[in-house]
C-alpha positions in Angstrom: -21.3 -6.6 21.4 -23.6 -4.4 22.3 -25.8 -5.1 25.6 -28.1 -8.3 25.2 -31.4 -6.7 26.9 -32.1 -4.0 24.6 -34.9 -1.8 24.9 -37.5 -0.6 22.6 -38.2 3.1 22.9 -39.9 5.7 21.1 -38.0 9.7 20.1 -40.3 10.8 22.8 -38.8 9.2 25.7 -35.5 9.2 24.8 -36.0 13.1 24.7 -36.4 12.9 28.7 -32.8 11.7 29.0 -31.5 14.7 28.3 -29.3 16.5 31.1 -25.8 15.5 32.9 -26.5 12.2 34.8 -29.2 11.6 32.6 -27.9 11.3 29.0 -29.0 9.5 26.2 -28.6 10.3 22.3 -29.9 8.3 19.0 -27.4 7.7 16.6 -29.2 5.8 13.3 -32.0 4.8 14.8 -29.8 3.3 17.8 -30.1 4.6 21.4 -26.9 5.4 23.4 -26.4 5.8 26.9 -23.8 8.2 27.5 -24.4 9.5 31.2 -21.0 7.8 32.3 -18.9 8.3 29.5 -20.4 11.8 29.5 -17.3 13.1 31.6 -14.9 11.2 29.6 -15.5 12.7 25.8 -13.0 13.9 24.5 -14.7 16.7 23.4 -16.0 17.8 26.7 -19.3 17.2 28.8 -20.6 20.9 27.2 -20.7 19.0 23.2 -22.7 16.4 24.5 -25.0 18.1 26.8 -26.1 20.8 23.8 -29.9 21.0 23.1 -29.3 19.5 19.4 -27.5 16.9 21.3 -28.8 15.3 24.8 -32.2 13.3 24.2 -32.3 14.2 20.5 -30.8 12.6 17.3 -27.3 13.1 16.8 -26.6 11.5 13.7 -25.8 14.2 11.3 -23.8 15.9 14.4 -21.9 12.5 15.4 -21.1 12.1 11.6 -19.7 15.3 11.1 -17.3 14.3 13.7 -16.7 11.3 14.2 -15.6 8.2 11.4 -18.0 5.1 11.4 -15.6 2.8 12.9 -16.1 4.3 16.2 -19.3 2.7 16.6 -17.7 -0.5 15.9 -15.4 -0.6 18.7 -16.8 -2.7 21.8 -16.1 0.0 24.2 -18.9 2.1 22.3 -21.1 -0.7 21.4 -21.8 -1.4 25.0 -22.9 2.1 25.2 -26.1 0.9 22.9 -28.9 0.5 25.0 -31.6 0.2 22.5 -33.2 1.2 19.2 -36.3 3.0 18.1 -39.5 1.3 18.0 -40.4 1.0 14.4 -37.1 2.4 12.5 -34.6 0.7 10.7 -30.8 1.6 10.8 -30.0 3.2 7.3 -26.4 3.2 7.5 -24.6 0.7 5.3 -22.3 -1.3 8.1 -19.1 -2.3 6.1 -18.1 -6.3 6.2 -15.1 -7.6 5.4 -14.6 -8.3 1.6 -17.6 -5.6 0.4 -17.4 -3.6 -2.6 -17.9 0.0 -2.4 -20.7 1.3 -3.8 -19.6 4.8 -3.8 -18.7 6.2 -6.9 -15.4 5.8 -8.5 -14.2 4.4 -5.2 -13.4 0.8 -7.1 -12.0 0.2 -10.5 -14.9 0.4 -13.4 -14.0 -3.7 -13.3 -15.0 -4.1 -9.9 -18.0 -1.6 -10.5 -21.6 -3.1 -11.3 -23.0 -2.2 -14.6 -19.3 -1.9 -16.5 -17.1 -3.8 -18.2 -13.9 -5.1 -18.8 -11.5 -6.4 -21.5 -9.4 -7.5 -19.4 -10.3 -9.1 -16.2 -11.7 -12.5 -16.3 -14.3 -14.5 -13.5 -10.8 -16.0 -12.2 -9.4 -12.7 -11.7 -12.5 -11.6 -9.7 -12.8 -14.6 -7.7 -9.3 -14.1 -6.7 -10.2 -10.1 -6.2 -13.0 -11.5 -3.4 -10.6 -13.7 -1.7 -8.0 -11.4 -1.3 -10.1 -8.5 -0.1 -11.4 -10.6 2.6 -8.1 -11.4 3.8 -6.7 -8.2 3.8 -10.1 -7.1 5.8 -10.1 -9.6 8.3 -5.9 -10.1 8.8 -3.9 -7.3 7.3 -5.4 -4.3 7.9 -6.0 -4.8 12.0 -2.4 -5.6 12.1 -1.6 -2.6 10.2 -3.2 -0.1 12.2 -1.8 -1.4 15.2 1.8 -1.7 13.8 1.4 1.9 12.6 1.1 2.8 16.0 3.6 0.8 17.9 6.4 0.4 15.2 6.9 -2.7 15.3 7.1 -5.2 12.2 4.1 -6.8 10.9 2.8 -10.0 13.3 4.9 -13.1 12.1 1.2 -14.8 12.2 -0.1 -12.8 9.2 3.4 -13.4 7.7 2.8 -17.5 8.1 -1.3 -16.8 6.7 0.2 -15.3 3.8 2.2 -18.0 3.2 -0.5 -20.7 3.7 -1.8 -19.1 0.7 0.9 -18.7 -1.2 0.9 -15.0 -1.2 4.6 -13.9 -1.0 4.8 -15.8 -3.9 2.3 -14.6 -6.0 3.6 -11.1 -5.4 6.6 -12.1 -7.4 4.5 -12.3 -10.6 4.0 -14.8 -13.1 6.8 -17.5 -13.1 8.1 -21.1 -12.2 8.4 -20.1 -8.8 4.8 -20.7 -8.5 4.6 -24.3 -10.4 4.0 -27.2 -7.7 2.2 -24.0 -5.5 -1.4 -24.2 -4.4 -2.4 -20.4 -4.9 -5.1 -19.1 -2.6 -6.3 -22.6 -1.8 -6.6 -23.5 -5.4 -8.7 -20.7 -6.8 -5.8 -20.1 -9.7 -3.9 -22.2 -11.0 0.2 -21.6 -11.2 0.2 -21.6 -15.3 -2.9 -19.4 -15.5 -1.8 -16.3 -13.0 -0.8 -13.2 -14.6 0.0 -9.7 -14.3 -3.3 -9.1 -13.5 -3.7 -11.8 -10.8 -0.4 -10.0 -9.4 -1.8 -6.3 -10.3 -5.3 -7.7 -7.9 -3.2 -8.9 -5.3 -0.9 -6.1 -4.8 -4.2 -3.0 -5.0 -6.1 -5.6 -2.3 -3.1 -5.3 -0.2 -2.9 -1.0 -0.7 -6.4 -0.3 0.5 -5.2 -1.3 4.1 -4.0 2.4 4.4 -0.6 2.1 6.0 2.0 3.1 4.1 4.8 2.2 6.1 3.3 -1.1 7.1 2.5 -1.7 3.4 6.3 -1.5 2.8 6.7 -3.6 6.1 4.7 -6.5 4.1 8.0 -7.6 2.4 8.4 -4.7 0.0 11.5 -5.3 0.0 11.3 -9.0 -0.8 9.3 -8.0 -3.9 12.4 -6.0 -5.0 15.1 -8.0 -3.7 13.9 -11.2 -4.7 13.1 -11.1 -8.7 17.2 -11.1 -8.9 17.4 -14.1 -7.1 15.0 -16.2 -8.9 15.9 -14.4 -12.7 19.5 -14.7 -12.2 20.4 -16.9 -9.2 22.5 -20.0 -9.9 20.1 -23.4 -9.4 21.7 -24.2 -5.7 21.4 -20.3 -4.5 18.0 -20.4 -5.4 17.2 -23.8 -3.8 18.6 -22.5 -0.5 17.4 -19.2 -0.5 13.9 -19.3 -2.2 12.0 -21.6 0.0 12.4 -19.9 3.1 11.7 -16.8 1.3 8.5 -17.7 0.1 7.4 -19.3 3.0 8.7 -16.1 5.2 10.9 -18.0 7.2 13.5 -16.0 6.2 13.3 -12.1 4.9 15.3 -10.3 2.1 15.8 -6.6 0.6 17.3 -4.6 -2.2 20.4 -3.0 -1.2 21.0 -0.5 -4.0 20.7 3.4 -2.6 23.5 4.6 -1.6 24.4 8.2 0.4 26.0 9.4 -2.6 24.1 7.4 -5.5 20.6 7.3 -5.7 19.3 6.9 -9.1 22.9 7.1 -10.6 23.3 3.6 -10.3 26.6 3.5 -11.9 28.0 6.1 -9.5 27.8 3.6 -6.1 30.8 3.3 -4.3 30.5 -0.3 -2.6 33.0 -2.7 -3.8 33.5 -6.6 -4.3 36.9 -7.2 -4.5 38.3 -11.1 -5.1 39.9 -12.9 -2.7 43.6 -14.0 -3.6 42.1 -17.7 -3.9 39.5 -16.2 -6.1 36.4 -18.2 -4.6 34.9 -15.0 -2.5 33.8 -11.6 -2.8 35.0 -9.2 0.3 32.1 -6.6 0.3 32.9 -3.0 1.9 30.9 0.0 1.8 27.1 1.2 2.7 23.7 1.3 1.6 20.8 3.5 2.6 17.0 4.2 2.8 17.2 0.5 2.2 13.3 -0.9 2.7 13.0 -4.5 5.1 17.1 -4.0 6.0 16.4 -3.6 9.7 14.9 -7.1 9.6 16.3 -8.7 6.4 18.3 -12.3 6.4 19.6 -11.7 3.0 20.8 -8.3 1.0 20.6 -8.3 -3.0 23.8 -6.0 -3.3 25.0 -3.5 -5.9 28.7 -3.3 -5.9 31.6 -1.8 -7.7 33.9 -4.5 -9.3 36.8 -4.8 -11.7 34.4 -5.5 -14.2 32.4 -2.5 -13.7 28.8 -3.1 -11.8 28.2 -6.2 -10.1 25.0 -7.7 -8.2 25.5 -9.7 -5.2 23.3 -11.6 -2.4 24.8 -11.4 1.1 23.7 -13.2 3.7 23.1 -11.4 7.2 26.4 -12.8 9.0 29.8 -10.8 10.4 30.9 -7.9 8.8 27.0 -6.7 8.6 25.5 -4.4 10.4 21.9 -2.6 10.0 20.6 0.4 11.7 16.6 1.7 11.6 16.3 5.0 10.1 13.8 7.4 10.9 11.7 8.8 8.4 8.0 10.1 7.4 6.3 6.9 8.0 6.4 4.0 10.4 9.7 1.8 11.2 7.4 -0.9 10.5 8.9 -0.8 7.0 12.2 -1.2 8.6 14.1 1.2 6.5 17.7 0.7 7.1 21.2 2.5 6.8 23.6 -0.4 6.0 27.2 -1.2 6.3 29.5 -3.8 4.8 33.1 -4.0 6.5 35.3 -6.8 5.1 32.2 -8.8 3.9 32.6 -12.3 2.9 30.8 -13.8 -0.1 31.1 -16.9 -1.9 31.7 -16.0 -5.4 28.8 -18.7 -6.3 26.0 -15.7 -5.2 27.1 -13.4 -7.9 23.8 -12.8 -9.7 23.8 -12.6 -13.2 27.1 -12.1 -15.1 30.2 -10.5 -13.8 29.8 -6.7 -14.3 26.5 -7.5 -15.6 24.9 -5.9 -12.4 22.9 -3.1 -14.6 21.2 -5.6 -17.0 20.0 -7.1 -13.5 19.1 -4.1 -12.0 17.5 -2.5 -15.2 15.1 -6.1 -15.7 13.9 -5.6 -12.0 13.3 -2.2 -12.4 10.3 -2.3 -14.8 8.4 -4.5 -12.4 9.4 -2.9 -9.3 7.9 -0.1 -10.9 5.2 -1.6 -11.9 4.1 -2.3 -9.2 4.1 0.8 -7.8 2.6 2.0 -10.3 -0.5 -1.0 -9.0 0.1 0.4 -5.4 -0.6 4.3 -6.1 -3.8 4.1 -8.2 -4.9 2.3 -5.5 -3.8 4.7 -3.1 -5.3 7.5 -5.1 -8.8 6.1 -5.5 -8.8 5.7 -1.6 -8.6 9.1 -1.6 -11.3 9.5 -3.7 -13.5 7.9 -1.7 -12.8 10.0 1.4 -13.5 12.9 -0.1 -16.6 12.2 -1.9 -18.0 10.3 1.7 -16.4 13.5 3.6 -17.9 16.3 1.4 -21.5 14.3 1.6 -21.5 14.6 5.1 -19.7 18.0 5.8 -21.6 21.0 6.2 -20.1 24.5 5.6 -22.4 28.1 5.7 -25.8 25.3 6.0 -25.0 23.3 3.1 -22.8 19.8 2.2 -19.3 21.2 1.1 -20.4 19.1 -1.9 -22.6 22.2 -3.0 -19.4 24.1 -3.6 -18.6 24.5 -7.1 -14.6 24.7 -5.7 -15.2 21.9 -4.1 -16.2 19.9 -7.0 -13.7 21.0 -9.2 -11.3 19.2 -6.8 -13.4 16.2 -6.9 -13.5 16.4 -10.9 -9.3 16.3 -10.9 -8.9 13.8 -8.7 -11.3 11.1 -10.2 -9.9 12.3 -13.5 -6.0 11.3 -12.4 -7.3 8.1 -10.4 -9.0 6.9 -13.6 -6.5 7.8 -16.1 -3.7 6.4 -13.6 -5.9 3.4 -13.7 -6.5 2.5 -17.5 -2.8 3.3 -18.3 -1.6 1.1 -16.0 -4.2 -1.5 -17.0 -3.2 -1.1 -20.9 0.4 -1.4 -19.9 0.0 -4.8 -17.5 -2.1 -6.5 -20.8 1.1 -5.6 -22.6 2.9 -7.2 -20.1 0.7 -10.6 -20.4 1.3 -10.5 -23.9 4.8 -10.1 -24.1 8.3 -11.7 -23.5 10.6 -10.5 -20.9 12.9 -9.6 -23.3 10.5 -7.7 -24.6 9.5 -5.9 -21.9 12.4 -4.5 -21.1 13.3 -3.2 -24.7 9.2 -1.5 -25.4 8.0 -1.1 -21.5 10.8 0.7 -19.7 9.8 3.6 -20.9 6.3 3.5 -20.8 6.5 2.4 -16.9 8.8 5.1 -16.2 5.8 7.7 -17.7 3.5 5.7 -15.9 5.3 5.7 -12.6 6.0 9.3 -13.3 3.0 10.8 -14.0 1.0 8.1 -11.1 3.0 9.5 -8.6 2.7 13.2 -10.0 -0.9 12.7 -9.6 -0.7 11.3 -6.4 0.7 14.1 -4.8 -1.7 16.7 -6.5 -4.3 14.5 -5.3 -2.8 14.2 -1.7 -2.8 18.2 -1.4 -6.3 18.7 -2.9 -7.4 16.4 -0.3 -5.9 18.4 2.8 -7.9 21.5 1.3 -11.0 19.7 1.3 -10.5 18.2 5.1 -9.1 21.2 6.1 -7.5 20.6 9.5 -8.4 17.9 10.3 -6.7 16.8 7.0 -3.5 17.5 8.9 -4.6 15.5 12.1 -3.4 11.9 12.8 -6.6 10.6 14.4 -9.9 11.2 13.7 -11.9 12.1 10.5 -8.7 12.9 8.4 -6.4 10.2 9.7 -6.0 8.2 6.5 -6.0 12.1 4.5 -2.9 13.0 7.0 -1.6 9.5 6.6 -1.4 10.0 2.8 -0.2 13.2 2.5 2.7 12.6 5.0 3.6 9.1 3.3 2.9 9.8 -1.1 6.2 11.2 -1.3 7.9 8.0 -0.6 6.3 6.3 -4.3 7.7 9.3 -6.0 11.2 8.6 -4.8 11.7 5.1 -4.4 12.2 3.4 -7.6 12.9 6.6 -9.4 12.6 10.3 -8.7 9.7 11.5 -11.3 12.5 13.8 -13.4 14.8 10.8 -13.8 11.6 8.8 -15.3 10.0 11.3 -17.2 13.5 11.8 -18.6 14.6 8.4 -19.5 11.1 7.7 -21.0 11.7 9.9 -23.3 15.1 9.1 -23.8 13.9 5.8 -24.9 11.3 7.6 -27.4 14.4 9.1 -28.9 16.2 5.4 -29.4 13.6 4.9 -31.8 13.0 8.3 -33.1 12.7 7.3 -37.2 15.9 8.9 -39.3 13.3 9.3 -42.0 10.5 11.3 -39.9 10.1 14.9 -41.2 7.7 17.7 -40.8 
């Protein structure tokens, strides 16, 4: 809060207060007292003390600086002594759960004047809802887990739960029948793909990457198995306490020496002589949630060929954090199995059935992050067309420059393709059977995946162009620019380095390649 006795002055007098000891500025029709915190800026007491500066207004200046948020802060705020006599603020002051009214910055559903075939009034009601929370809960704790490291706040955990969001994330399904979704506002036989595709581009626009994979990305991966292929008493024991984040789980796939070549891992599962457990040995890496993960949804070697199992965090199990281009809030982890044992009851799926598992949790999984980086994207977007507004280069907005446009014009034009593919695809996916799915959708999500993550990254670059250095910087006007361009090349790895995609995408057009088509 700013000061409760605030003065009313005019430009005139504030224009007196213009020397070291004596400093004010007006910022949006809002006068600032800066004569102690003079010596403290970071930029030095000589920016503040300029003639465009001290006793004059400093908006376009401050602005070409500095990110609105700064003026939110309560260490700033009590710098406000006043406001103009007569003048309104004209800056927009964000609230939690507001739509963006700058162009392309939402999805043409969530933009006024535009339509939709496919989003309902329940879909938009949940849209509101969730953006809220992600305002007022999520994204605080992300920033400040960014910074320290540390896994997401168990409290946001236990709100997400009160809401049944961990369990939404998992899709559609009869893991949500009984469930009071979002306090009621959709029903558990009425959410779809695009309930889950709202949910999961809410969550994205807190702008931590790490901390976004933090949020149980790895339960969103490692769980599907569970629930599509679990016996009836494995998934009463272990789905409860997942759902309600009492207890954590991740996909344990990647290995040091198999990545996408699933079939060439080299953990095993070997019987026991009694025949009634698995002994597990070998490791996993780049394995997302591991450091803090309960359970492991395991791809092992067996006599049989590829098998999936769920360990539970016990002897024998060890996790280590490993370092990489984002935060260990996402808890990546190098894994090791020595001597492992499983009971033979949390085989998932059939015995050397592992790939058919794998393969039907790989379309979502990708889907989804397919959801998470047109999101991204778009965020982007809306950086650079607020950034390029502001900026002035050679006297004019760097908006004037035809270069500069031309970057603008490729990134809408991959956010909004990445954006209507993705939304054709999910309708698909609401109209069809999981069986079904998996035989006409893999390869279309593997394109999809492929090409949103392609974009992504051209995007990412074209960005640090147009911010320049401070494009590079992790505080300041770029931070979320930096943030992105260090981060995007997770999404096109994980799930699927963009050759293997593109490939197999078109290895599935050549399945159905007709005998009988000719030129």
């Amino acid at each position: 809060m700013s000061n409760s006795k605030q003065l009313k002055c005019t430009r005139d007098e504030v224009a007196k207060h213009n020397k070291k000891g004596d400093l004010w500025i007006i910022i949006d029709s809002k006068v600032y007292d800066l004569t102690r915190f003079a010596d403290m800026h970071p930029g030095g007491l000589a920016a503040l003390t300029d003639d465009e500066v001290a006793g004059q207004d400093a908006t376009e200046q401050f602005f070409a600086l500095h990110r609105f948020e700064i003026l939110l802060k309560p260490q700033y705020q009590r710098l406000q002594i006043g406001t103009i006599e007569g003048e309104e603020p004209s800056l927009h002051v964000p609230s939690a759960g507001d739509i963006s009214k700058v162009p392309y910055a939402e999805p043409t559903w969530l933009t006024e004047g535009y339509y939709s075939p496919y989003f309902t009034e329940n879909h938009r009601a949940l849209q509101k809802a969730m953006r809220k929370f992600t305002d007022e809960y999520l994204t605080p704790d992300a920033q400040a887990r960014e910074e320290d490291g540390k896994r997401p706040d168990q409290k946001v955990f236990d709100k997400m739960a009160e809401l049944e969001i961990h369990a939404m994330r998992m899709g559609p399904g009869k893991h949500l029948q009984g469930r009071t979704l979002f306090g009621g506002i959709v029903k558990p036989e009425e959410f779809d793909y695009f309930h889950e595709l709202v949910i999961t581009q809410e969550m994205v626009r807190m702008g931590a990457r790490g901390y976004g994979d933090g949020m149980l990305g790895g339960k969103v991966i490692g769980l599907p198995p569970v629930l599509n292929f679990g016996s009836e008493e494995l998934k009463a024991r272990v789905v409860p306490d997942v759902l309600a984040a009492k207890k954590f789980i991740c996909l344990a796939i990647s290995e040091a020496h198999a990545g996408s070549d699933v079939m060439g891992l080299q953990t095993t599962a070997v019987k026991s002589e009694d025949g009634k457990e698995w002994i597990i040995n070998g490791s996993k890496k780049w394995i997302t949630n591991g450091v803090f993960a309960d359970y492991f949804t395991v791809g092992c070697k067996t006599e049989d060929g590829f098998t999936v199992v769920l360990v539970e965090r016990g002897e024998g199990v060890e996790t280590r954090p490993i370092k990489t281009s984002y935060s260990p809030t996402a808890g990546t982890a190098f894994i090791t199995f020595d001597n492992v044992r499983v009971p033979v009851g949390n085989t998932l799926g059939e015995e050397g059935g592992g790939i058919f598992v794998m393969l039907s949790n790989f379309n979502h999984e990708r889907w989804v992050m397919c959801c998470s980086s047109a999101r991204a994207q778009r965020a982007i977007v809306e950086e650079c067309l607020k950034w390029t507004a502001q900026r002035k280069a050679f006297g004019k907005p760097l908006n004037s420059l035809a270069t500069i446009r031309a970057k603008l014009a490729a990134m809408i034009q991959r956010a909004e393709s990445t954006q209507n593919w993705l939304e054709n695809i999910t309708y698909q996916m609401c109209n069809m059977s999981y069986k079904q799915q998996a035989s006409k959708l893999a390869g279309q999500i593997a394109f999809l995946k492929s090409y949103s993550t392609s974009c992504a990254q051209e995007t990412a670059r074209d960005a640090v162009q147009i911010f320049g250095g401070r494009g590079i910087t992790k505080s300041g006007m770029g931070r979320l620019i930096e943030h992105y361009h260090r981060t995007v090349p997770f999404d096109a790895l994980l799930g699927g380095a963009e050759d293997v995609l593109s490939d197999l995408g078109v290895r599935q057009v050549l399945r159905t390649m007709p005998h009988d088509a000719k030129l």
